[in-house]
N, C-alpha and C positions, 0 to 999 in steps of 0.2 A: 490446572490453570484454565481460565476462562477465555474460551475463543471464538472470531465473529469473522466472518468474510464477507465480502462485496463483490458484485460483479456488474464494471463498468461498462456499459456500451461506445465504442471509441474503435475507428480505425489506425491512431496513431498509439495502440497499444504500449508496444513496442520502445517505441520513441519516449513514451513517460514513465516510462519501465528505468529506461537507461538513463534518461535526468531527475530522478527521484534517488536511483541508487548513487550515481555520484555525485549528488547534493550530499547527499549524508555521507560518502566514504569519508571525507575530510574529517569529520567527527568519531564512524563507528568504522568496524571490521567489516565492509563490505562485499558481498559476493555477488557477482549477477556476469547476465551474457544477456543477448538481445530477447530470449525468451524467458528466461528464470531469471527472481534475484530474492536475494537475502541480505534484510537489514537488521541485523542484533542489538536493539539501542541501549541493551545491558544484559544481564545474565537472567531478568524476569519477563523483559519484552523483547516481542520479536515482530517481524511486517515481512511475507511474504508474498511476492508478487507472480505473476503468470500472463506473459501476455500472448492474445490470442488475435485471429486476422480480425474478429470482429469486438473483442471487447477483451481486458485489462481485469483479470480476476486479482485482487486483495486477499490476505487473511492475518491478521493478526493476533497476538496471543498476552498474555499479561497476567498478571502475579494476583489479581479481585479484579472485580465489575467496574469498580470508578475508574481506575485503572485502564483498563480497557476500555471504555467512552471515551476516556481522552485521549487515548491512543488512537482509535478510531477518528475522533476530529483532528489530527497534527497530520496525518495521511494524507484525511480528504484537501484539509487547506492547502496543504502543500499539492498536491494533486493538480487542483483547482488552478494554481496560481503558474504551474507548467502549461497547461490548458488553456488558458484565458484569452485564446482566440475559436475557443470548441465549450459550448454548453453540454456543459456531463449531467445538470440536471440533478433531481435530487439522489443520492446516493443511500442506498436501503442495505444499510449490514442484517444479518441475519447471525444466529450464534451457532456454533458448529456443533456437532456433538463430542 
């Protein structure tokens, strides 16, 4: 499976850690605490989060590449729109090995 991570520069890591995870529990099997979270958006995607005192590490996983690009954009939008008083700027996934 093809994987990509991000690593957001953000003091309120944390904080969009935990309103990202319980945006989606109401949909998916969600796990998270104020430092780790796990969204499973099916049994072939998945979005793991990491927050840290300076920046909000990403990694996402999916079943092919298109797949993954657009997982990578439902993150970031969503991301963005908890944010929307913080410029995150542009956000540079990278693929993991």
């Amino acid at each position: 499976m093809p994987v990509s991570q991000a690593k957001v520069a953000t003091t309120a890591a944390s904080r969009y850690l935990q309103q990202l995870c319980k945006h989606w529990s109401h949909k998916f099997e969600v796990e998270f605490t104020a430092e780790h979270g796990r969204v499973p958006f099916d049994g072939e995607r998945v979005c793991m989060l990491e927050a840290h005192p300076d920046h909000l590490t990403l990694r996402v996983e999916a079943q092919d590449e298109a797949t993954l690009i657009r997982l990578e954009r439902v993150v970031i939008e969503h991301l963005k729109r908890f944010a929307f008083r913080e410029d995150l700027g542009e956000v540079q996934w990278s693929r993991a090995g």
